[in-house]
N, C-alpha and C positions, 0 to 999 in steps of 0.2 A: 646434510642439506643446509646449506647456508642460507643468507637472508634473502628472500625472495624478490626483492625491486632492489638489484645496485644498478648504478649507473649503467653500467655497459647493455645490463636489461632493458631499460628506459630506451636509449638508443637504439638499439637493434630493433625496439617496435615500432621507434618512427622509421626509420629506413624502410622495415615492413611496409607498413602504411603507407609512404610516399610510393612507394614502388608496387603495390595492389592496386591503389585508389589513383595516383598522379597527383602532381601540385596544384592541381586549379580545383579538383574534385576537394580536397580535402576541407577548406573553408565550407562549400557548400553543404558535407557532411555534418561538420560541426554547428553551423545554425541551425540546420533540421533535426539534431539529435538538443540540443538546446530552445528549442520551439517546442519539439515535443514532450522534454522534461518541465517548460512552464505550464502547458498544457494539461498535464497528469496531475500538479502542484494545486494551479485551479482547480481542476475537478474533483479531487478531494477536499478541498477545501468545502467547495461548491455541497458535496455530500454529506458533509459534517454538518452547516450552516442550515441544509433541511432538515438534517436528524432533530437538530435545535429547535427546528421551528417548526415541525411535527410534535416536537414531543410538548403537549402541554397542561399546565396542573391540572385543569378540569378537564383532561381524555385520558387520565391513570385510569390500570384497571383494576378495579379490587375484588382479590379474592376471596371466598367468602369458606370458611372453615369450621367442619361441622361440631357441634360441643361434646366431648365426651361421653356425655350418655346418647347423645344423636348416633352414637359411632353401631354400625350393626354388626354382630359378635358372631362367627363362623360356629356352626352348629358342633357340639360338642359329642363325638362318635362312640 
């Protein structure tokens, strides 16, 4: 198995493509699939920027962990 994308592969999937979709369809594909990868780009972004601004020093939760001799000891059979 040779290299996976040589040229004549490249070509053969625009021919595809031109001849599935037609010449005028094709720009149309490509800004809506470009629309919708800005889209996705914002909205994660969008999802980080609230994690950010959700997460803030004074709403940490602190766990509280019992001392040693707090610890209760399973009954000895």
């Amino acid at each position: 198995m040779g290299d996976l994308l040589q040229p004549w592969h490249i070509i053969l999937l625009v021919v595809l493509a031109v001849l599935l979709f037609g010449g005028k369809k094709l720009p149309e594909l490509g800004k809506g699939l470009g629309e919708g990868l800005r889209g996705f780009k914002e909205g994660m972004k969008g999802s980080n920027d609230e994690i950010k601004a959700d997460a803030k020093p004074a709403e940490t939760v602190r766990v509280a962990t019992p001392k040693a001799d707090e610890v209760t000891k399973p009954p000895v059979a």
